[in-house]
N, C-alpha and C positions, 0 to 999 in steps of 0.2 A: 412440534414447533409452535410456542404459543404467540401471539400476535403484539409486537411492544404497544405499550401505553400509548393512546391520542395526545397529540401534543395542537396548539395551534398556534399558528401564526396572525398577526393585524394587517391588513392591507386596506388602508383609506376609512378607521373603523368596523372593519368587516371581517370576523375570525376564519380562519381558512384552517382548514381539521387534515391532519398529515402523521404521517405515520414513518418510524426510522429503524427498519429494520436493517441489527447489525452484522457485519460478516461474520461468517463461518471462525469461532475462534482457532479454528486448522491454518486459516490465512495467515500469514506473518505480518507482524508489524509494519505496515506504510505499504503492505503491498494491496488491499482493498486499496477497490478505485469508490468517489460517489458517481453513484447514479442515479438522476431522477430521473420517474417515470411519470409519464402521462398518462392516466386512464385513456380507454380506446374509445371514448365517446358515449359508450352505454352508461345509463343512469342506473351503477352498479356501484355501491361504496366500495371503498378500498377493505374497509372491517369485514366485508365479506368474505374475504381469501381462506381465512383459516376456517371456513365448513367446505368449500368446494376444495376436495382431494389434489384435481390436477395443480388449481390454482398454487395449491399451497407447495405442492412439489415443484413448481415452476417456481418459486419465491423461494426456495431451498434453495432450488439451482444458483440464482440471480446470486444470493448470498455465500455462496463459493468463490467469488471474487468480490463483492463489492459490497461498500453499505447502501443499501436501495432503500430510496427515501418516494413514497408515495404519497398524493394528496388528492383529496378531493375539491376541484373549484367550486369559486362559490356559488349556492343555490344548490348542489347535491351532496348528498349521503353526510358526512362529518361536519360539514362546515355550514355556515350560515347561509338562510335563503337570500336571494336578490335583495336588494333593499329595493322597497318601493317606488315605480318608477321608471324601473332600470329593468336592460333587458342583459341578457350572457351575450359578450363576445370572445372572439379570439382573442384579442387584443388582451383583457380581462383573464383571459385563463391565463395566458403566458404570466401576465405579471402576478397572479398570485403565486408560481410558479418561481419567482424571484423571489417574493415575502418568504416562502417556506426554506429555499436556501438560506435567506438571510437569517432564519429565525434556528436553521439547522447548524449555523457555523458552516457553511459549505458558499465559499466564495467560487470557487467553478465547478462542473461537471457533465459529466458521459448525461445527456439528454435521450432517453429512451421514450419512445412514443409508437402507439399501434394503433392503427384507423383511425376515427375520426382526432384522437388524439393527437397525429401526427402535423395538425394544421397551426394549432399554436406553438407548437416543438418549431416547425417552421418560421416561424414568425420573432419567436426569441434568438434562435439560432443566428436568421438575419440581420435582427435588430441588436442587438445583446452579446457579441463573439465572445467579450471580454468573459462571461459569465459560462462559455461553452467551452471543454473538451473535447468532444467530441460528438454526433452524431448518429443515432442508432435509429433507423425507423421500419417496422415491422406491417407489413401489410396498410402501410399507410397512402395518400394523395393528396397532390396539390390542390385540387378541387375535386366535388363529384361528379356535379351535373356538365353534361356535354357542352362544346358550344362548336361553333363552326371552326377553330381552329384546336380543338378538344374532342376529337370524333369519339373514342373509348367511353367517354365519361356515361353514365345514368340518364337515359331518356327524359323528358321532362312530366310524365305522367307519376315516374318515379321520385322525383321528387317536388310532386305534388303529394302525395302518399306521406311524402314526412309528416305531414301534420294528423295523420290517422293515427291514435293510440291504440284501436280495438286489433288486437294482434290475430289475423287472420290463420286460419290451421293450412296446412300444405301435404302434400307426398300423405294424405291420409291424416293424421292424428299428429301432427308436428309441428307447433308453432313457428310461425312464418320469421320470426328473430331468431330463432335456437338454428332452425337450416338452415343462416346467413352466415350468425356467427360463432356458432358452436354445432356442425350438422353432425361428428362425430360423438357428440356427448348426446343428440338428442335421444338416445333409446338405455341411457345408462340409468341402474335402480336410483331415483333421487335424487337425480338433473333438474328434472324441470321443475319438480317443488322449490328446490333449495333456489331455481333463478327466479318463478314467480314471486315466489318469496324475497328475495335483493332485487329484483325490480321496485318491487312495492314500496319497498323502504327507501330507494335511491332518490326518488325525486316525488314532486305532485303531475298530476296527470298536464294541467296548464305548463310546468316546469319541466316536461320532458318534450312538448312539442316546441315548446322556445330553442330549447337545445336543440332539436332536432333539423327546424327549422337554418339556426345561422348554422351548423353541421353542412344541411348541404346545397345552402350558398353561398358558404366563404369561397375564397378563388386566392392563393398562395403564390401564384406562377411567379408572380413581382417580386417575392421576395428571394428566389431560389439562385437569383445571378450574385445576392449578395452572401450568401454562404459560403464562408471559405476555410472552417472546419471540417477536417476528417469526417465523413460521409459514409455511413455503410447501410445499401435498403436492400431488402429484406422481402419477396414475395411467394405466397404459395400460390403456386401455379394453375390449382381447379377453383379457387375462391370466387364467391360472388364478385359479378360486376368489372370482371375484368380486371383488376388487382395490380394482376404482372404489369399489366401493361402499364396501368399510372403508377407503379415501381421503376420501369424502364424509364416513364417520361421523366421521373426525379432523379434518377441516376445519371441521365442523359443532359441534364441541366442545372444539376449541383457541380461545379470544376471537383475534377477527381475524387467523385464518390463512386463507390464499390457497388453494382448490383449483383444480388445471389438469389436464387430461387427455389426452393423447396417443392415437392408435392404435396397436394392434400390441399382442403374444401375449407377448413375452415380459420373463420378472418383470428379470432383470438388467438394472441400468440401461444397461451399455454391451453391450447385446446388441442385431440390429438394426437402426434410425434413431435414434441416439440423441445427433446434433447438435441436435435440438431440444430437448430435454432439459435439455442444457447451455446451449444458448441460456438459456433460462429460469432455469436455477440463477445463471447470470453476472450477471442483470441484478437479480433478485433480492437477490443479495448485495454486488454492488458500482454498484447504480445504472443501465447502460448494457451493452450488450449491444458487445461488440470485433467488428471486422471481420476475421471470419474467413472467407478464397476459401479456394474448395474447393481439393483438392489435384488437379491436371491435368495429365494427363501425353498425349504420340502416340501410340497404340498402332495394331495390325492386330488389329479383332477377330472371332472366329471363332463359328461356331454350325454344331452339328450335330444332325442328328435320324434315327434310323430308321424306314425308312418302312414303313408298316402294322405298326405296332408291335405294335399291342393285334388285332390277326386271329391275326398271327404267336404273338405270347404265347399267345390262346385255343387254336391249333391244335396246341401240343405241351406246355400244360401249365407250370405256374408253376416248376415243380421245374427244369424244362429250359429254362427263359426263364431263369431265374436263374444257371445256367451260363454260357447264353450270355452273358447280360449282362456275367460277371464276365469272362469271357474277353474283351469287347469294352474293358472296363477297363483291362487289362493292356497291349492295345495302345496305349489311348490312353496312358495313363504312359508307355509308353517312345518311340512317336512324338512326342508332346507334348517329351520329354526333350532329343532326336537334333534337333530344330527348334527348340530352343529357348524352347518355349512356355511358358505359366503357364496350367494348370486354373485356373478362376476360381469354377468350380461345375458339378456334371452339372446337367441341366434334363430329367426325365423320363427318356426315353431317347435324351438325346445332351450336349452338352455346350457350354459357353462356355468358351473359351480368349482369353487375349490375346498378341502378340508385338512383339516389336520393330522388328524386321523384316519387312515387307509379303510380301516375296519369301518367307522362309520359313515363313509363316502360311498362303498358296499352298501351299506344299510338301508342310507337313505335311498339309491338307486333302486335297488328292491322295494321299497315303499311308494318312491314315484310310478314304477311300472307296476305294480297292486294300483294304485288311486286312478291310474291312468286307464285301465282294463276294466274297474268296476265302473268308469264314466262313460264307456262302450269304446274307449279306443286302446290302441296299441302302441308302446312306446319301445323304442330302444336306446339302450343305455351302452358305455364305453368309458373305463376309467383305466388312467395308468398314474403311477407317483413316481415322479421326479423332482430334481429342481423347477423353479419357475422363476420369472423374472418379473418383478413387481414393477407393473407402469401407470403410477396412481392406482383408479378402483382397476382396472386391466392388468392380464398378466400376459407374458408373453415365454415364448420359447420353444424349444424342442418337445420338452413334455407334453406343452398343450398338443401340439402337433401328434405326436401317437397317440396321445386319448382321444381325438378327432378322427384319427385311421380305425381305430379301436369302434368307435361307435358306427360309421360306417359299415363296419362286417357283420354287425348285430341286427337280429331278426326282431321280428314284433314279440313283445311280450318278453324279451331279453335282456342281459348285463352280460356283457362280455369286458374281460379285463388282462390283461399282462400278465407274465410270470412273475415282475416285480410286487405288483398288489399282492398275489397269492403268497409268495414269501414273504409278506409282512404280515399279516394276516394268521399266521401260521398261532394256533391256541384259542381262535377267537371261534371256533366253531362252524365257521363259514363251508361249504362245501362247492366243490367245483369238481366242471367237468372239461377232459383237454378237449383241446381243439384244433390241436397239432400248431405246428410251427408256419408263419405269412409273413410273406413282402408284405411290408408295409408302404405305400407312394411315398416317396420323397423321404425315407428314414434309413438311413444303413441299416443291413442286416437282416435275420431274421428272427421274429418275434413270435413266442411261445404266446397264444391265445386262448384263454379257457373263459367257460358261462359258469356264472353263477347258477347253485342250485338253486331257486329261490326262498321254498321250505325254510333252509339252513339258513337265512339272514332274514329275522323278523325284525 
C-alpha cells in the first residue's frame, strides 16, 4: 500500500499538508464513509505511516470502509510552520481541519481522533455539528491535568514535564514516550529508529513544547454538553494516566455516546491489538462489521532461549551480561540474514524467528546453538511449521504456540523439532533423532519430537 500524493489545503494563507487515502476498491460504490482523522498529538507526520508496519496495516484496515483523510496542522510534519508570532491552538487545529474538508470535497464526516488529538475533534464536533457525522475517539480526554473537580487527570508535576524535550529512558533502555505510547512496539526490530527518526522530522524542538504545552492545558469539559452527534469512546484499559477513566468521564457527558473498553498499555490506536478496535469503529460508523480473515501465511517457526540466563547474568554482573548479550545480537542478525530468516521479536533472552523454508530454519538453528557454545553459552532451539497469522512485524497462532512447547523441552546445546519439520525436510540431508511422542501444554494431541543431529545441518 503506497501512500497517495500530499495535497494542501489554504487556511488564513497558511498551507495545511493532508493526505486522502482511498477506500478499498472491494467497497461498493457510495458505501465508504469520509473520515477524518486527527493525529494523536505526537509530533509524528502523517507521511510516516507507510515505514511503520503496524501503522500502515491500521490504515489498511480504516480503508476497508472508508476514504481516510489525514492531516497534519499547522506548524508539524507536511504543512507549514506557525507564522511568526503565533502560537498552536485547539481552536487552530480544528479549523485547519475544516480547510482540509473543504479543500477534499468532503462537506461532512465520521471525526476520528486519539489522545491529544481528541481535544480539537471536541471542539469542532461542539462547535461545527453541521460539518459532523459522527464521532469516534480513541483513547482520548477532555483535559489532562487534574483539577479539584477532575481528580483522574495528570498531577501537576506532570505537566510541568511537558515542557521537557530530553526524552528520559524508563523500565531500563525504553524511552519514556515509546512506554506511554506505543509500550508494545517498544522492543520491536526497528521501532525506535524508524520513531526517533519521525520525531525528528515532525516538528523543532521549540515547536514541540508549544504543542505540548497548549496539549496539556486545554480543558474541553465546556464543550462536551454541546455535542449532540453520534458518540462512540474508545479506552484501553492498562494505558498511561488513567485513560479509562477520562473515556468514562466523555462518555458520561456526551448525551448518548457509547463507551467500550479494550485491554492493553498502549495509547496509539494502531499500536498492539488493534483489529478490535477497528472492528468497533467499522460497525459503528457504517452499521456492520466486514469479514475480515486474518492474514495466513506457512511459515517455519523458530524460538530460542539461553539457558540459566538469570545465574549466568548474576554471576558476572549486568555490565558484562550486556556485552554479551549484544554480541549474541550480532550473531543472530547475520545468521538470521545468511538463512534467510525474519527476527520477528527477541523474547528475554532469546528469540522468535520465522522462515520460509523449513530446511533453513534447521540450519540456521544449528548455527545459532554453534555461535552460542563457542561464546561459552548454551542455547536451546524449538521449531515447528505451520500456518501463522501475520499481525504486522508479529505473528500469531497455534503454530507459534508448539514451536514455544517445542523449545521448552530442548536441552542446552539442542534443536528439537516436530514430526512436521522432519517431513518437510525429507532430501535435504538433515538428520534426526526420535524423541518419542509429548503432550504438548495447551495443544491437542500428541506430538512426535525429534533433536536435530547437529553434524548433519552445517
Amino acid at each position: 500500500m503506497d501512500a497517495p500524493l500530499t495535497q494542501y489545503a489554504l487556511r488564513d494563507g497558511v498551507h495545511v499538508g493532508y493526505q486522502v487515502w482511498e477506500a478499498d476498491p472491494a467497497v461498493g460504490p457510495g458505501d465508504a464513509v469520509d473520515v477524518v482523522e486527527f493525529s494523536s498529538g505526537l509530533m509524528i507526520s502523517i507521511d510516516e505511516a507507510v515505514d511503520e508496519p503496524n501503522w500502515l496495516r491500521y490504515t489498511e484496515r480504516l480503508t476497508g470502509f472508508s476514504r481516510l483523510i489525514r492531516f497534519d496542522t499547522v506548524g508539524l510534519g507536511l504543512s507549514d510552520p506557525l507564522p511568526a508570532g503565533s502560537d498552536p491552538s485547539i481552536e487552530g487545529w480544528a479549523r485547519d481541519a475544516l480547510a482540509v474538508m473543504d479543500a477534499a470535497g468532503c462537506p461532512a464526516a465520521v471525526l476520528l481522533a486519539s489522545t491529544g488529538g481528541a481535544l480539537a475533534a471536541l471542539w469542532l464536533a461542539a462547535t461545527h455539528p453541521e460539518r459532523v457525522t459522527s464521532l469516534v475517539i480513541v483513547n482520548g480526554t477532555a483535559r489532562v491535568g487534574r483539577a479539584e473537580d477532575y481528580g483522574f487527570g495528570v498531577s501537576d508535576e506532570e505537566v510541568a514535564e511537558a515542557a521537557n524535550i530530553d526524552v528520559p529512558l524508563v523500565e531500563g533502555d525504553v524511552p519514556q514516550d515509546i512506554a506511554v505510547f506505543a509500550p508494545s512496539l517498544a522492543h520491536r526490530v526497528g521501532f525506535r529508529e524508524w520513531w526517533e527518526r519521525a520525531a525528528r522530522r515532525g516538528a523543532s524542538p521549540a515547536t514541540a513544547i508549544a504543542f505540548n504545552l497548549v496539549t496539556f492545558s486545554a480543558d474541553m469539559r465546556g464543550c462536551l454538553p454541546d455535542i449532540t452527534r453520534p458518540t462512540l469512546v474508545i479506552a484501553r484499559t492498562a494505558s498511561y494516566a488513567n485513560l479509562s477513566q477520562h473515556g468514562r468521564y466523555l462518555a458520561e457527558h456526551i448525551a448518548g455516546a457509547r463507551f467500550v473498553t479494550f485491554p492493553g498499555p498502549d495509547l496509539l490506536p494502531w499500536a498492539g491489538e488493534f483489529d478490535s478496535i477497528v472492528d468497533e469503529i467499522e460497525e459503528f460508523v457504517t452499521g456492520g462489521r466486514g469479514a475480515h480473515a486474518p492474514t495466513r501465511t506457512l511459515a517455519t517457526v523458530l524460538f530460542t532461549d539461553i539457558v540459566d540466563s538469570t545465574v549466568r547474568a548474576a554471576a558476572v554482573g549486568d555490565r558484562q551480561w550486556r556485552a554479551v548479550l549484544d554480541e549474541s545480537d550480532v550473531n543472530v542478525g547475520r545468521l538470521l540474514s545468511r538463512h534467510d530468516g525474519v527476527l520477528v521479536k527477541t523474547t528475554g533472552d532469546g528469540i522468535l524467528a520465522r522462515f520460509a523454508s523449513p530446511a533453513q530454519g534447521v540450519r540456521c538453528a544449528a548455527a545459532l546453538v554453534e555461535a552460542a557454545r563457542r561464546g561459552g553459552l548454551q542455547l536451546r532451539a524449538g521449531l515447528h511449521t505451520g500456518e501463522v497469522e501475520l499481525r504486522g512485524d508479529d505473528i500469531g497462532g497455534l503454530a507459534v504456540h508448539i514451536a514455544s512447547r517445542v523449545s521448552a523441552l530442548a536441552g542446552g546445546d539442542e534443536v528439537l523439532v516436530t514430526g512436521t519439520v522432519r517431513d518437510l525436510v525429507v532430501g535435504s540431508g538433515i538428520a534426526f533423532d526420535d524423541r518419542g511422542r509429548h503432550d504438548l501444554k495447551g495443544v491437542p494431541g500428541e506430538w512426535q519430537i525429534l533433536a536435530v543431529e547437529l553434524a548433519s545441518a552445517p
